[in-house]
C-alpha positions as CSV (number, residue, x, y, z in Angstrom):
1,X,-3.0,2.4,-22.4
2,X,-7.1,2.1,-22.3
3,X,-9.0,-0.5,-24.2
4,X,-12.6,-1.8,-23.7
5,X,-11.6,-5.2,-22.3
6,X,-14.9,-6.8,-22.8
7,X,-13.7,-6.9,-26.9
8,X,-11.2,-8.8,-27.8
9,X,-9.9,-7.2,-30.9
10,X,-9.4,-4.0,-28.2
11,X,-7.2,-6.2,-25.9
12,X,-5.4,-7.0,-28.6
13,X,-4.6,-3.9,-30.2
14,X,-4.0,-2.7,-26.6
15,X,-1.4,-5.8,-25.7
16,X,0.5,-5.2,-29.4
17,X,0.7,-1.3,-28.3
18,X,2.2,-2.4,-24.8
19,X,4.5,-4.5,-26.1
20,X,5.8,-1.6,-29.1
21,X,5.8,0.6,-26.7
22,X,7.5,-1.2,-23.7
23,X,9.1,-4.2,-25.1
24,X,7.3,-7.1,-23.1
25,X,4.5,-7.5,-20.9
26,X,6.3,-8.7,-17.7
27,X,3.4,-8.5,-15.3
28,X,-0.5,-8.0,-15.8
29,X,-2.8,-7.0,-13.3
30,X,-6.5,-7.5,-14.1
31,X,-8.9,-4.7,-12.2
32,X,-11.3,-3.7,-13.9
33,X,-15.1,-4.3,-12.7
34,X,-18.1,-2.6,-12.7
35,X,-19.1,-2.0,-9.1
36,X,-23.0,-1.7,-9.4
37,X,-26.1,-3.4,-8.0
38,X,-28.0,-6.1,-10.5
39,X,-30.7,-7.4,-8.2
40,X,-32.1,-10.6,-9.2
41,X,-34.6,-11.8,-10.9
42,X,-34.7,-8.8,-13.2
43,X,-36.8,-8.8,-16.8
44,X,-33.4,-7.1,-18.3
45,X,-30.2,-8.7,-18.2
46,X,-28.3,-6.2,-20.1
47,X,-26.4,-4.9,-16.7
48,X,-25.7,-9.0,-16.1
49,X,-24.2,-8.9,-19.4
50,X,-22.2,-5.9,-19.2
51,X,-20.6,-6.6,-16.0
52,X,-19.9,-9.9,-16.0
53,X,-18.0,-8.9,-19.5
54,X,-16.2,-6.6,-18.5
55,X,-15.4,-8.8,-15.3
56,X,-15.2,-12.2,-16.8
57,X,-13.7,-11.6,-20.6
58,X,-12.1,-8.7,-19.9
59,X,-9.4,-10.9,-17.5
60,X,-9.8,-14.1,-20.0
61,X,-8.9,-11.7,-22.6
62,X,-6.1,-10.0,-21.4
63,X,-4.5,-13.2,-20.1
64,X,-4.8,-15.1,-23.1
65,X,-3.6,-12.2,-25.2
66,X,-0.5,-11.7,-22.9
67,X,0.4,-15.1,-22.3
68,X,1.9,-16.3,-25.2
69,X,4.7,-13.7,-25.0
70,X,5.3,-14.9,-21.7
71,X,5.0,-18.5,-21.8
72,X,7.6,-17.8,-24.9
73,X,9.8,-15.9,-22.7
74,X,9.3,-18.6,-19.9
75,X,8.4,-15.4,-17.3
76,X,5.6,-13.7,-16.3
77,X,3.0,-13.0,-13.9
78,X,-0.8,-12.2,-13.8
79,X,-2.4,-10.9,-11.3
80,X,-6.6,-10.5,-10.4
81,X,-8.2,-8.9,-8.8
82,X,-11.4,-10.5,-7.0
83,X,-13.0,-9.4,-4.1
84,X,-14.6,-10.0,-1.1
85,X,-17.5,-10.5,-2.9
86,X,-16.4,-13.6,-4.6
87,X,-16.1,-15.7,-1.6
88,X,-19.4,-14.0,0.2
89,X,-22.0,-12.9,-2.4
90,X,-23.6,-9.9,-1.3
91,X,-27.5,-9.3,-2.1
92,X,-28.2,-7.1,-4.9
93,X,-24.8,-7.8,-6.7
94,X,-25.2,-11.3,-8.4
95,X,-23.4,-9.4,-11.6
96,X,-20.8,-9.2,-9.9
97,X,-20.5,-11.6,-7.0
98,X,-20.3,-14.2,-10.0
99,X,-18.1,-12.6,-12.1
100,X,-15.2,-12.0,-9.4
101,X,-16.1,-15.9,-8.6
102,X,-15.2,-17.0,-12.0
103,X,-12.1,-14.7,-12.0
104,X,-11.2,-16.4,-8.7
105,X,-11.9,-19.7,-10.9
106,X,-10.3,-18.7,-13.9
107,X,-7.1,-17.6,-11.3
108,X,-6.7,-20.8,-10.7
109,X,-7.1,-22.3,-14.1
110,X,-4.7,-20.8,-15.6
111,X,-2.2,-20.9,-12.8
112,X,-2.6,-25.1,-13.6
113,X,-2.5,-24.0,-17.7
114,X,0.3,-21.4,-17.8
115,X,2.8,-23.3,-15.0
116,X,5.7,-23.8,-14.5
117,X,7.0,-20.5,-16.4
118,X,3.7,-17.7,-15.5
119,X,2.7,-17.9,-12.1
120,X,-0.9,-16.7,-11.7
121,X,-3.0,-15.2,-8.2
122,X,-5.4,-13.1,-6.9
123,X,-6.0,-10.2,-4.4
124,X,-9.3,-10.1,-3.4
125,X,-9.8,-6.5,-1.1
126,X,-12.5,-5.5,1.2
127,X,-13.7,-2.2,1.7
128,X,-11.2,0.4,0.0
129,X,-12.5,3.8,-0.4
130,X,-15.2,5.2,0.6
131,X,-17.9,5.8,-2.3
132,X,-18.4,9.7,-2.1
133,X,-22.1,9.3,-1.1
134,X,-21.2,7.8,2.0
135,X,-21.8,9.9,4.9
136,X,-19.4,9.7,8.2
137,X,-21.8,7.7,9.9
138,X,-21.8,4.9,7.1
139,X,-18.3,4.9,7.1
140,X,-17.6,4.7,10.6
141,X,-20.0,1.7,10.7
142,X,-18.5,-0.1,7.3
143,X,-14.9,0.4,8.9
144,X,-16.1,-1.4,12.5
145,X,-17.1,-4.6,10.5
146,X,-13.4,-5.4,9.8
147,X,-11.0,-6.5,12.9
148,X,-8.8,-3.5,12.3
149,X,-11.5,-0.7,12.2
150,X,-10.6,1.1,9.1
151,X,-11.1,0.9,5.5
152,X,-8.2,-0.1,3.4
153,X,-6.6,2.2,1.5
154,X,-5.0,1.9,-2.0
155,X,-1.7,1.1,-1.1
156,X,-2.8,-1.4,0.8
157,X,-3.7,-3.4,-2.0
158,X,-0.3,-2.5,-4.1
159,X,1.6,-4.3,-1.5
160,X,-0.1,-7.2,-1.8
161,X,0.5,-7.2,-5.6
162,X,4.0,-6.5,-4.9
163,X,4.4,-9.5,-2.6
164,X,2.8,-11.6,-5.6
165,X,5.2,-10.2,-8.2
166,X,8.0,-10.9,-6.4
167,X,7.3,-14.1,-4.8
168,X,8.5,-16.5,-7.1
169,X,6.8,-19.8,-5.1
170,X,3.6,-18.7,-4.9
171,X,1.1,-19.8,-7.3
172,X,-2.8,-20.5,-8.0
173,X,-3.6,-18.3,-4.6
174,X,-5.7,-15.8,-3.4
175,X,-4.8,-12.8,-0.9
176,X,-7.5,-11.8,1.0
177,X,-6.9,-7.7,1.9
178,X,-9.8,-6.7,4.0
179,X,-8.7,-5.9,7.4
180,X,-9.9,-9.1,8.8
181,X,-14.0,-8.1,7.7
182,X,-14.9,-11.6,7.0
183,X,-14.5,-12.3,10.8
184,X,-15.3,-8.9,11.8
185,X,-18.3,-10.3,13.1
186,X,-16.9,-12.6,15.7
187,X,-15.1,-9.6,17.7
């Protein structure tokens, strides 16, 4: 199912499909984000906006949409995901550095809101696949900033979802995946 999650009449439309289609919205896992730089200051704000829609309503409007069902069915589990980026801004992305900091905050909001019945966490992954415009060089260099030496790779990042799904006493937390990068620097 696609929607434009930045509208909320599309999440809706897209939830009430979900739920015709599949019966129930067990589990929802909040991904999508713009990747792209918004330095700052900037005369237009339109990217800002963009993104941090997208990044920011998109997961308020998918929770709050599914939610209901769940907290009706007394089950359920959401899932975002953040990034590194949320707990270490990076230059040139305050778009998105903020809006993966108020999905971390909104993680934990409504893991307070939605318990006991919906638990509610976050992954937040480092460096996952290479954008194609990287050379070798750059990613040889990217990958010997994390304590393992390597990107991480999709699946990766699917286990860690699938440890959140299925642990049932784990709530309001966040999973950091990125190969130990944010003490990369200390080796």
């Amino acid at each position: 199912l696609r929607a434009d999650i930045g509208n909320l009449d599309n999440v809706r439309a897209m939830v009430n499909a979900a739920v015709e289609q599949f019966g129930a919205v067990d589990i929802l896992v909040n991904s999508a984000a713009p990747f792209e730089q918004t330095p700052m200051p900037t005369d237009d704000l339109s990217d800002w906006h963009r993104i941090t829609n997208i990044i920011i309503n998109g997961a308020l409007y998918t929770a709050n949409t599914v939610a209901p069902r769940m907290l009706q069915r007394k089950s359920g589990v959401i899932i975002n995901i953040t990034d590194l980026f949320a707990l270490e801004p990076r230059k040139n992305f305050a778009a998105h550095s903020v809006g993966k900091s108020a999905m971390l905050a909104l993680t934990r909001q409504l893991a307070i809101d939605f318990a006991p019945n919906v638990r509610v966490n976050a992954v937040a992954p480092g460096p996952v696949l290479p954008p194609a415009d990287y050379s070798p060089e750059r990613i040889a260099q990217s990958a010997a900033h994390t304590l393992l030496n390597r990107w991480g790779t999709p699946q990766d990042i699917a286990d860690a979802v699938l440890y959140l799904v299925r642990a049932d006493y784990v709530t309001a937390q966040v999973i950091v995946v990125d190969g130990g990068e944010q003490f990369g620097r200390f080796k």
